[in-house]
C-alpha positions in Angstrom: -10.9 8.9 11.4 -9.2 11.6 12.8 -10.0 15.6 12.5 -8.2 18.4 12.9 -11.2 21.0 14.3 -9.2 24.1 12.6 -9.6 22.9 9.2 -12.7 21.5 7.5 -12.9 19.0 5.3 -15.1 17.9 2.4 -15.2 14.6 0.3 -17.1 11.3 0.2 -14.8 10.7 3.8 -13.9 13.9 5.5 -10.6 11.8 6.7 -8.7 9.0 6.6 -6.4 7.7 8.6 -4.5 4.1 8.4 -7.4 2.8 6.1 -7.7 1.1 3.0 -10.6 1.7 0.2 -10.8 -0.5 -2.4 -13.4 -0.5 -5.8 -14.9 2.9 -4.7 -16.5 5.1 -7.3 -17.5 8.6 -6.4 -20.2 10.7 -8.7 -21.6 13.9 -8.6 -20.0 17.6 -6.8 -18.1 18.2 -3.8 -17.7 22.0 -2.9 -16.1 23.3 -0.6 -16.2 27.5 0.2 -15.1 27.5 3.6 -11.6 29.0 4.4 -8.7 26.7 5.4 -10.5 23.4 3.8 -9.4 20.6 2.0 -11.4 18.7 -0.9 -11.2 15.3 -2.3 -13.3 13.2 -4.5 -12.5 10.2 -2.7 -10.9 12.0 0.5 -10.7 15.6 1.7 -7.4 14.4 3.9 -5.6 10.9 4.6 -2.8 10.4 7.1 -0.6 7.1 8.2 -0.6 4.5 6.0 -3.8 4.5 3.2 -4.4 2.7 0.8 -6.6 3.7 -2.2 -7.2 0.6 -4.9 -9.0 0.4 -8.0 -11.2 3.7 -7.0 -12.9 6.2 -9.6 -13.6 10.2 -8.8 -15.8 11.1 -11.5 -16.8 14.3 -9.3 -17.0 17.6 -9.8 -14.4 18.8 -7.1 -14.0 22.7 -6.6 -13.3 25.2 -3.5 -12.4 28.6 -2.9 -8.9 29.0 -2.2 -8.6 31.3 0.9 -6.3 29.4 2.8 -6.7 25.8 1.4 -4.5 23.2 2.6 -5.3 20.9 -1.1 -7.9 20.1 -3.4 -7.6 16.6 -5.1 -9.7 14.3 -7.6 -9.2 11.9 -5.3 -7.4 13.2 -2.2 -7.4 16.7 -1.2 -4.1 16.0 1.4 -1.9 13.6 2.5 0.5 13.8 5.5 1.9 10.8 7.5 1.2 11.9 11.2 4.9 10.9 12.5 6.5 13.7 13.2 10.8 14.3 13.4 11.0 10.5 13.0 11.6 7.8 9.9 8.7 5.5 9.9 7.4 3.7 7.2 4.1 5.0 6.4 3.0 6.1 3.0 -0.3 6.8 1.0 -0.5 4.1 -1.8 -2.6 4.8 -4.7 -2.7 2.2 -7.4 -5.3 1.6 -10.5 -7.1 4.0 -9.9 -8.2 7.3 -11.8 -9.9 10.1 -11.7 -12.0 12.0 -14.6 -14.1 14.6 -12.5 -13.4 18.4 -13.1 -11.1 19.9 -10.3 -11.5 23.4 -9.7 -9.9 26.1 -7.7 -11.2 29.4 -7.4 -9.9 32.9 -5.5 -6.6 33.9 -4.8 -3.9 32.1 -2.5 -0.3 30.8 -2.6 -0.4 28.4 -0.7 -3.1 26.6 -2.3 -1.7 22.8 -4.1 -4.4 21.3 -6.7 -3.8 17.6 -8.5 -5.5 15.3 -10.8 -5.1 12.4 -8.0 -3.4 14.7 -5.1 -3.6 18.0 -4.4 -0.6 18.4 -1.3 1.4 15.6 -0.1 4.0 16.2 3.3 6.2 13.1 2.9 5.5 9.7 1.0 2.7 9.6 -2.2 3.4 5.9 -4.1 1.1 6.3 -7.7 1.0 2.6 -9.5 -1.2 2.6 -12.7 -2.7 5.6 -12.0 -4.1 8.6 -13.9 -6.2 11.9 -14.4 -8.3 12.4 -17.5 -10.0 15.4 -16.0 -9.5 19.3 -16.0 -7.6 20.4 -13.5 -7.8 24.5 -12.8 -6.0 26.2 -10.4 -6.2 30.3 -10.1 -3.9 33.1 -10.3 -4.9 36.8 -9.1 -2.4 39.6 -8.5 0.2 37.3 -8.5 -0.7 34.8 -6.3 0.2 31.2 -8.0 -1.6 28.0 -7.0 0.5 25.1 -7.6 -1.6 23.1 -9.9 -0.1 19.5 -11.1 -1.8 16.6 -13.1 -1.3 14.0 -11.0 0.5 15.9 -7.9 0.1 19.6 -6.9 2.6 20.2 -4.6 5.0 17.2 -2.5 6.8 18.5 0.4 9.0 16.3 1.6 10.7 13.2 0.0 10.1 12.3 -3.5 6.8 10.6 -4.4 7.3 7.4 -6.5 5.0 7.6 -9.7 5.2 4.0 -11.5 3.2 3.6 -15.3 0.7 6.6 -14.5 -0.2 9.4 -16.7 -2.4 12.9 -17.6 -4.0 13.9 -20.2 -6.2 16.3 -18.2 -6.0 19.6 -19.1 -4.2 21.5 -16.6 
């Protein structure tokens, strides 16, 4: 586990990095009201190579969105700590769900919200995945949240999505 000190995080693992997680199920609420956070059911942030199998988020996830770097049922934010180089490092999520109500409250633009992600910089693989829960993101004077059902916001490469689904309310 590795932490950036000028972000906070908040999920049942603050970070993960190079890890795998298997038959996990997360219950009750994560919230987060400190600025520049991230917030995950399973994971407030993952980096390198992680891999989530057969986990649940049936957690209430919510934050306030004053500079929030993603809120996720099951990972707040991915990113694969190599920099200016192709590696092959990705964030694997497969058979797993999440069901818990994911909330984002405030104002900010740069804030991403998802069903299973909320921001990914670089490779998110989905396999049999899905999000059954609500998903709320916030708008106020303008300022859009990018709010997804499975992915908020992917910011480099294309994430590869095989037989998942939502039927969250988003």
């Amino acid at each position: 586990t590795v932490e950036d000190p000028a972000l906070s995080y908040f999920g049942f693992f603050g970070c993960l990095e190079d890890a795998t997680v298997e038959n996990l199920t997360v219950n009750g609420e994560i919230y987060c009201s400190e600025p520049y956070a991230m917030a995950g059911g399973l994971a407030a942030r993952t980096r390198g190579t992680v891999t989530l199998r057969s986990c649940v988020n049936n957690a209430t996830v919510s934050a306030l969105a004053r500079g929030c770097a993603g809120v996720g049922g099951l990972v707040g934010s991915y990113d694969d700590n190599v920099e200016y180089r192709w590696q092959s490092i990705r964030l694997l999520i497969a058979d797993s769900h999440n069901s818990g109500l994911i909330v984002l409250t405030g104002s900010d633009p740069n804030a991403y919200v998802g069903g299973l992600v909320g921001a990914n910089e670089n490779c998110v693989q989905l396999e049999r995945s899905y999000n059954t829960g609500t998903i709320a993101g916030t708008s106020d004077n303008n300022l859009i949240s990018c709010v997804g059902g499975l992915i908020g916001r992917s910011f480099f490469g294309d994430p590869e999505v095989i037989d998942c689904y939502n039927t969250g309310a988003v």
